[in-house]
N, C-alpha and C positions, 0 to 999 in steps of 0.2 A: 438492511444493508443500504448504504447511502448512494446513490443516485453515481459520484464517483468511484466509488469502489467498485459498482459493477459494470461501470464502461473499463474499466482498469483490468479487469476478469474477461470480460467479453474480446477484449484488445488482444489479452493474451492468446484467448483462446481462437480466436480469427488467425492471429501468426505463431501457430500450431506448437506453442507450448506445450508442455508435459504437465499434467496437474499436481504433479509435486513441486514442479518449478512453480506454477502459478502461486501453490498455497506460500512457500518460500518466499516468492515476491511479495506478496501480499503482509507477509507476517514480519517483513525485515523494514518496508514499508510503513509502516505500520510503527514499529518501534522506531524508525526515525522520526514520525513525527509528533509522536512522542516525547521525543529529544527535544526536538526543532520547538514545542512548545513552552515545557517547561524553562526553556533558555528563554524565549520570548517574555514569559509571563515575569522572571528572576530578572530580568536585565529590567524594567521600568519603573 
Protein backbone atom coordinates (compact mmCIF):
# COMPACT_ATOMS: atom_id res chain seq x y z
CA UNK A 1 0.00 0.00 0.00
CA UNK A 2 1.44 3.40 -0.87
CA UNK A 3 2.45 5.76 1.72
CA UNK A 4 -0.85 8.03 0.26
CA UNK A 5 -3.33 5.54 0.16
CA UNK A 6 -2.91 4.83 3.79
CA UNK A 7 -2.95 8.31 5.11
CA UNK A 8 -6.13 8.61 2.82
CA UNK A 9 -7.59 5.41 5.04
CA UNK A 10 -6.27 6.53 8.23
CA UNK A 11 -8.00 10.21 7.45
CA UNK A 12 -11.05 8.47 6.77
CA UNK A 13 -11.01 6.48 9.63
CA UNK A 14 -10.01 9.36 12.14
CA UNK A 15 -13.53 11.24 10.80
CA UNK A 16 -15.31 8.10 11.68
CA UNK A 17 -16.22 6.70 8.31
CA UNK A 18 -18.01 3.44 7.82
CA UNK A 19 -15.49 0.97 6.21
CA UNK A 20 -17.69 0.28 3.38
CA UNK A 21 -17.68 4.02 2.80
CA UNK A 22 -13.83 3.97 3.14
CA UNK A 23 -13.45 0.85 0.79
CA UNK A 24 -16.03 2.87 -1.84
CA UNK A 25 -13.70 5.87 -1.51
CA UNK A 26 -10.96 4.22 -2.04
CA UNK A 27 -12.14 2.13 -5.13
CA UNK A 28 -13.84 5.17 -6.95
CA UNK A 29 -10.59 7.01 -6.23
CA UNK A 30 -8.83 4.80 -7.39
CA UNK A 31 -10.60 4.56 -10.97
CA UNK A 32 -10.49 8.09 -11.35
CA UNK A 33 -7.17 8.07 -11.49
CA UNK A 34 -6.98 5.83 -13.52
CA UNK A 35 -8.94 8.21 -15.78
CA UNK A 36 -6.97 11.12 -14.93
CA UNK A 37 -3.96 9.01 -16.20
CA UNK A 38 -4.65 7.46 -19.18
CA UNK A 39 -5.90 11.00 -20.48
CA UNK A 40 -2.58 12.33 -19.24
CA UNK A 41 -0.47 9.68 -20.95
CA UNK A 42 -3.22 10.03 -24.54
CA UNK A 43 -3.03 13.89 -24.58
CA UNK A 44 1.12 14.14 -25.19
Amino acid sequence: MTPLRQRYIEDMHLRGLAPTTQRSYVHYVTGFARFFDSICSTSA
